[in-house]
C-alpha positions in Angstrom: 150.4 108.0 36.8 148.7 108.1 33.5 145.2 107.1 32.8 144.5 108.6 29.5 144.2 105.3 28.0 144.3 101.1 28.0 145.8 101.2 24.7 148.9 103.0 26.0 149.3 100.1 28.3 152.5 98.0 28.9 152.8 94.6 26.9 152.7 91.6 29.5 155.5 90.1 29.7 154.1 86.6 28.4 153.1 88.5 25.6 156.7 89.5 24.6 158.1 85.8 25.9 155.7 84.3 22.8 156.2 86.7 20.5 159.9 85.8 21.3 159.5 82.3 20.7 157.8 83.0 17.3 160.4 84.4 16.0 161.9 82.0 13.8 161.3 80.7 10.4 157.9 79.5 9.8 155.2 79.6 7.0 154.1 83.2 6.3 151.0 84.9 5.9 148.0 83.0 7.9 149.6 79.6 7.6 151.8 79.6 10.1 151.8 76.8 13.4 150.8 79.7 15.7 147.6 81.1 13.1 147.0 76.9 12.9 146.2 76.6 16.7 143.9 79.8 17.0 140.6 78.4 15.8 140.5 75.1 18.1 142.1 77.2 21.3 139.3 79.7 20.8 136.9 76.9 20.6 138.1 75.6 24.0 137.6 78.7 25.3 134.2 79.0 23.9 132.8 75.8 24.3 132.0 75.1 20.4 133.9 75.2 16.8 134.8 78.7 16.0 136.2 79.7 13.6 139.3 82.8 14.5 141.4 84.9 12.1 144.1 87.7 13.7 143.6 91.0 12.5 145.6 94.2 12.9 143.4 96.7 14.6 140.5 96.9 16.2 138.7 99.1 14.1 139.4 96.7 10.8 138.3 93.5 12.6 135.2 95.6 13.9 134.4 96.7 10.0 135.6 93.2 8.7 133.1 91.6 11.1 130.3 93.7 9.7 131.6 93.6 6.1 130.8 89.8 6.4 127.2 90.4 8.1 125.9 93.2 6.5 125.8 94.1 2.2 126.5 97.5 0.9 123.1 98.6 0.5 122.4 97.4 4.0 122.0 99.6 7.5 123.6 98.7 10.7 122.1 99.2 14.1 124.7 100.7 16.7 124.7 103.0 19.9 124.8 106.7 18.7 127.9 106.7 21.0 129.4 103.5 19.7 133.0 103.0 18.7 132.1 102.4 14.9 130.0 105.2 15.1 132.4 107.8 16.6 135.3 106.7 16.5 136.3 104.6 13.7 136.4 107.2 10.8 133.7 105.8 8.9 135.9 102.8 8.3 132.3 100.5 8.5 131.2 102.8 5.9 134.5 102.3 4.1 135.1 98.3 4.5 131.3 97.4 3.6 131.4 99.7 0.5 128.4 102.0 1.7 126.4 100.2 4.2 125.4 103.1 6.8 124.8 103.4 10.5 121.4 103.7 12.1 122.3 105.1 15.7 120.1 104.7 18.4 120.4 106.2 22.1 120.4 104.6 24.9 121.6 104.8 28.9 125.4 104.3 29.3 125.6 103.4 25.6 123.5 100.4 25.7 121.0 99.4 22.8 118.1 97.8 24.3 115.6 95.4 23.0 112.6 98.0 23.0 114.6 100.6 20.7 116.0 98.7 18.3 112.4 97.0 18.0 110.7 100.4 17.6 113.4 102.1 15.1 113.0 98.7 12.8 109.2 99.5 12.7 109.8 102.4 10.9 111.9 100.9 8.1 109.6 100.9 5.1 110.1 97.0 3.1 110.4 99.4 -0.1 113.5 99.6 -2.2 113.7 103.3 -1.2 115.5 102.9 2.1 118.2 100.3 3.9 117.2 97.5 5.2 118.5 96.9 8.7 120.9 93.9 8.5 122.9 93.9 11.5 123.1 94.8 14.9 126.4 95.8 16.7 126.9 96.3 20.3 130.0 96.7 22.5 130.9 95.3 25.9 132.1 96.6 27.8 130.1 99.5 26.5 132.1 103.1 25.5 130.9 104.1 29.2 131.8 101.0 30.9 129.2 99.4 31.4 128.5 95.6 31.0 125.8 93.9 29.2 124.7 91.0 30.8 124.0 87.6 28.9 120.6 88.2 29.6 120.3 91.5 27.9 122.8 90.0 25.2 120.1 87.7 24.5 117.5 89.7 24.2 119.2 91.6 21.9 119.6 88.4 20.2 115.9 87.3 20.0 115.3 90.8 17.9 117.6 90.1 15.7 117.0 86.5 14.7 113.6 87.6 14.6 114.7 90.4 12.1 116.5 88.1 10.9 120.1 90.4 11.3 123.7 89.5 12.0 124.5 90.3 15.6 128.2 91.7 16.2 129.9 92.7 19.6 132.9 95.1 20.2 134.6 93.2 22.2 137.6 95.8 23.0 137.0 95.5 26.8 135.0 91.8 26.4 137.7 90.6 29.0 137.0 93.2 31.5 133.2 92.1 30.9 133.6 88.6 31.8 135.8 88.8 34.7 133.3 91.8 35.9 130.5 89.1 35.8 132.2 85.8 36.4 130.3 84.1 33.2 131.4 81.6 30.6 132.5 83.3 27.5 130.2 81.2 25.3 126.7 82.5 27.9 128.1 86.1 26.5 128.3 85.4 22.7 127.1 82.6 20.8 124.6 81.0 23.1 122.7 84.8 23.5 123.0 84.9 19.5 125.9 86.7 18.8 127.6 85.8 15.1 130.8 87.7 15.4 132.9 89.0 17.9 136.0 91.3 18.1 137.8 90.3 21.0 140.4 92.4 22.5 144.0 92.1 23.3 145.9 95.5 22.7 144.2 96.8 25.7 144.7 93.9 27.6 148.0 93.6 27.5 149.2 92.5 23.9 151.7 94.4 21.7 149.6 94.4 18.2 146.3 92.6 17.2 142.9 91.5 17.8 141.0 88.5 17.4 138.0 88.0 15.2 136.0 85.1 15.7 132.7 83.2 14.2 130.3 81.4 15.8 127.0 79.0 14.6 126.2 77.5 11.3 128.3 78.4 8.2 130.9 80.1 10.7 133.7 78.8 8.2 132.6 80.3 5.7 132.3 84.0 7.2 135.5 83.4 8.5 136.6 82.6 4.8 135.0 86.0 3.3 136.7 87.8 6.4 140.1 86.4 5.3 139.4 87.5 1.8 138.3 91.2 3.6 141.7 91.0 5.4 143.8 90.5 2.2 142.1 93.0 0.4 142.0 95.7 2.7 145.8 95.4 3.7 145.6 93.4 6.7 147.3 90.2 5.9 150.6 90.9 7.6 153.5 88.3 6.1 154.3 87.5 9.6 151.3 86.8 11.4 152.4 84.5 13.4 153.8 87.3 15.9 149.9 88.5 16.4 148.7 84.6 16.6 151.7 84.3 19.4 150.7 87.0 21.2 146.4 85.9 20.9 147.4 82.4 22.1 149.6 83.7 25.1 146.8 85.8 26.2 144.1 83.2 26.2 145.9 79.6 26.5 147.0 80.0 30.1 144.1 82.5 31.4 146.3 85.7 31.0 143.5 87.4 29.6 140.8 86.9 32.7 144.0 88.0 35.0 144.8 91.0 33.2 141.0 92.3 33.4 140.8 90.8 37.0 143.9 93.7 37.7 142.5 96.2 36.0 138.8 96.1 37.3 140.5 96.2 40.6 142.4 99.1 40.0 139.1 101.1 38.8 137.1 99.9 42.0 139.7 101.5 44.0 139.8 104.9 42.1 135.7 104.5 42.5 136.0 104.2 45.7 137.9 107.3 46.3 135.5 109.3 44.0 132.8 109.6 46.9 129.3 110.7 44.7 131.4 112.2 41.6 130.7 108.7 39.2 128.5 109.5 36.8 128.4 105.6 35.8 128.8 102.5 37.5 132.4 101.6 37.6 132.0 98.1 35.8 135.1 97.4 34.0 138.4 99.8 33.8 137.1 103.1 33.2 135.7 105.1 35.7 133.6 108.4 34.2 133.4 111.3 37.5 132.1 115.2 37.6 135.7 117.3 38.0 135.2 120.8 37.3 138.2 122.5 34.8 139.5 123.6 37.9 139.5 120.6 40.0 141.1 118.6 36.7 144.1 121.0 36.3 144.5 120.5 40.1 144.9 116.8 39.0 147.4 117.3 37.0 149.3 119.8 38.5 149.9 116.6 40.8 151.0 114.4 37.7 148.1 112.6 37.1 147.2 112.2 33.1 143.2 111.7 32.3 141.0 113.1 29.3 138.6 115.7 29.5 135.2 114.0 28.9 132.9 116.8 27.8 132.1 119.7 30.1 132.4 119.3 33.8 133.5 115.7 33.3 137.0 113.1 33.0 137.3 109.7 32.1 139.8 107.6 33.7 141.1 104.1 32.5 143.1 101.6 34.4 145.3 98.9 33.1 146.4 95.4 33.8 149.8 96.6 35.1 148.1 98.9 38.1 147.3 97.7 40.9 145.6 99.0 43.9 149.3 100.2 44.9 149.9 102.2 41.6 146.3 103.8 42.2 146.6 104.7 45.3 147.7 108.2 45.1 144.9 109.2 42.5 142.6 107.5 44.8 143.6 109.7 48.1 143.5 112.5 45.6 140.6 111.9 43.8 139.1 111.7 47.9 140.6 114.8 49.1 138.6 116.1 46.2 135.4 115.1 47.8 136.3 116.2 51.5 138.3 119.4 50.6 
């Protein structure tokens, strides 16, 4: 009964099968037969060349990402609640070697064209202050919410007209997709996007995250990215157990049916929340109104959730629950509302 997090979630047995079978002598470093495969399965999936590398973490194929899109001297544009803003240590900071954050607000953590439109009007074009060179979004957003393609690419129109890289969290870009039903490609590179982080820890995998490039001179980003990788401490001599695990979660559709289980386990807990949501339940994380009293009641009954600011509790889901596993929380979480 614990919903503190999707990155506590068990490894899917697929996962541990091809990490399994990986384990035997191969090449080391990135130039394995596993690392090999990444960049045509990903375009498959994708509909068009991309180029893929493996990463470690999240948070260094997020920064590595915007290392590549944005110089030193340059700003990026995120969500004042963003992951890279809040959450990442100032590893963006750290891995572009000073380019800095411009956050902006926005409902459910969503950038939208009209702010990021008015807060590059202010930017002077003197030497005296960044340059915007990027924009970053995340999807499914820190709130769990889902951009659409439209709104992607609208995003995207302001920033080839700004002429800025355009990244996207993609931590919960799964649970995005199978929310909406779309083609990964109407998500990301046909609404503009240059670079995406696409998630697999909290999806199921053990260790590791994809980064991938799309459009003109995607090699070569993908290239500079490697070199980030190395020199950051991220080239792991056996990569091929993070391209094994990658491939099992996207070769056979393991990734859509992971986030398929998990949405379904968050409609059910939104279900049972009865006028306490404080967002749409979109993806696996459903945000509700508990008072301190009504959240130690919770977990007096066993149930493990964080505290999410005053008067508030988020609660994530994971591929392995279903509507079974939730079921108690859910008849909980109603009582709640009729008690």
């Amino acid at each position: 009964m614990h919903f503190f997090s999707d990155n506590a979630t068990p490894v899917s047995p697929s996962v541990f099968a091809a990490m399994q079978a990986a384990d035997r002598e191969d090449h080391g470093y990135d130039g394995d037969a596993w690392t090999a495969r990444l960049d045509s399965a990903f375009s498959d999936l994708f509909e068009t060349p991309v180029s893929a590398l493996w990463v470690a973490t999240g948070t260094a194929a997020n920064s590595i990402a915007l290392a590549c899109l944005c110089p030193p001297y340059g700003a990026i544009i995120a969500h004042e609640e963003a992951h890279i803003a809040v959450d990442e240590c100032g590893a963006p900071g750290f891995f572009t070697h000073g380019a800095g954050l411009m956050t902006l607000p926005g409902e459910g953590a969503k950038l939208t064209p009209d702010v990021v439109s008015a807060r590059l009007k202010t930017i002077r074009a003197d030497i005296h202050q960044s340059p915007a060179r990027a924009i970053s979004i995340t999807n499914a957003t820190e709130y769990g919410l889902v951009y659409t393609p439209a709104e992607v690419a609208a995003l995207g129109i302001v920033a080839r007209d700004h002429g800025l890289g355009f990244h996207m969290d993609g931590a919960r870009f799964a649970n995005a997709i199978a929310h909406l039903g779309c083609a990964p490609a109407d998500m990301t590179w046909r609404a503009g996007i240059d670079a995406l982080t696409f998630g697999c820890v909290k999806n199921g995998g053990m260790a590791g995250e994809a980064l991938l490039f799309f459009g003109p001179g995607h090699a070569a980003r993908a290239a500079e990215a490697a070199r980030w990788r190395k020199r950051s401490g991220h080239l792991l001599s056996k990569g091929r157990f993070l391209a094994a695990q990658i491939l099992a979660m996207i070769e056979d559709g393991l990734w859509l049916d992971n986030a398929r289980a998990a949405n379904a386990a968050a409609r059910s807990l939104a279900d049972g929340a009865s006028g306490r949501l404080l967002h749409p339940v979109e993806a696996n994380e459903v945000f509700l109104r508990l008072s301190p009293q009504e959240a130690a009641g919770l977990r007096a009954q066993g149930f493990d959730f964080y505290d999410w600011g005053e008067g508030a509790a988020r609660i994530v889901t994971n591929w392995s629950q279903d509507a079974a596993c939730v079921a108690p929380l859910a008849r909980a979480l109603n009582a709640l509302a009729h008690g």
